[in-house]
N, C-alpha and C positions, 0 to 999 in steps of 0.2 A: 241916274243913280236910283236904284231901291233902297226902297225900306224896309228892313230883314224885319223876319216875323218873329213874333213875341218868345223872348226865351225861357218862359213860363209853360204858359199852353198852347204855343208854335201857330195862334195865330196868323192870317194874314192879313188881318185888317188892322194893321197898326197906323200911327203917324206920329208925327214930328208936333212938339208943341214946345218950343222958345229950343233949347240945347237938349230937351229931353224925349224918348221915344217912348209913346204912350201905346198899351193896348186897351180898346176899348171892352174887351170881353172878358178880361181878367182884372183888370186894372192896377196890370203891372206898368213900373215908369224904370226907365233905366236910362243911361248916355249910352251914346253909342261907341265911346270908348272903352267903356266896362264893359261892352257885349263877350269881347275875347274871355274874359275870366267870370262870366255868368252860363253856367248849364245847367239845363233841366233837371236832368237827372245826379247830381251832382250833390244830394242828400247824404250826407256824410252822419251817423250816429254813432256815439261810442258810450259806453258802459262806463260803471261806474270806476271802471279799473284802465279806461281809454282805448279798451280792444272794440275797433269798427263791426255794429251791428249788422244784418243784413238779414233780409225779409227769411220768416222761417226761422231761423237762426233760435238755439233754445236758450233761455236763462233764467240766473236762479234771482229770488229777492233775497234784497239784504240786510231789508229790516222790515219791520213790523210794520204794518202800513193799513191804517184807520181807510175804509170803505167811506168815503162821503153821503149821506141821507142812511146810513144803516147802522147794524151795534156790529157787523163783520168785520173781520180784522183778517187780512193778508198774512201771514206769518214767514216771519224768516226761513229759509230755505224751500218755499214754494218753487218749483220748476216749470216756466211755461212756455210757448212755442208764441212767439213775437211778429206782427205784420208791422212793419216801418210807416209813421204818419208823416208825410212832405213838409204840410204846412201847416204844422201844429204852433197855436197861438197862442195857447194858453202854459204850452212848457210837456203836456203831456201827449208826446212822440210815440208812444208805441201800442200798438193795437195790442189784445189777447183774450183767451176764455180761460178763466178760471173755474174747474171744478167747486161745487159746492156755489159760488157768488156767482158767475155768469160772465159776460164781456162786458170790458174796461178798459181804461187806457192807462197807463206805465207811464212814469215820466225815465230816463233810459237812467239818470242817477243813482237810482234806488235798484238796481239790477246787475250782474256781472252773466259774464257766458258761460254757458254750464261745457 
């Protein structure tokens, strides 16, 4: 029997440690019963209105939204073109360039689809 490769970053150097399937180059752990309903690419985003993001994809903000370390301020009905973040830790999921402040990242709540 193999050991299927990581369903993260599709290594193939995984292994077995006690009931769980470890990659060592990501250091994802999963069972391997939950493999069936674990996929890569399987980054589901949705706005703040529940309509699924998807890379590219334009939207507007919908509220005012304070710039962290500056005195700029995002303004409601900004419109910008969105790159989808996989493994955002911090809550802030969506790549973009704002005219005037530069690139940032969106959290997908504060946004609808234009």
């Amino acid at each position: 029997m193999s050991i299927p490769a990581c369903t993260q970053c599709k290594s193939e150097y995984t292994y077995y440690d006690g009931d769980l399937i470890v990659c060592p180059e990501c250091a994802h752990e999963w069972k391997e019963s939950d493999q069936s309903t674990l996929t890569a690419d399987a980054v589901q985003i949705q706005d703040a209105n529940g309509q699924l993001l998807q890379d590219g994809d334009f939207v507007t903000v919908i509220k005012d939204l304070k710039v962290k370390g500056s005195s700029s301020v995002v303004k409601v009905g900004t419109k910008v073109k969105v790159r989808l973040i996989e493994h955002a830790t911090d809550g802030h999921n969506l790549d973009c360039k704002i005219t005037g402040i530069g690139a940032m990242k969106l959290k997908s709540e504060f946004v609808k689809k234009a």
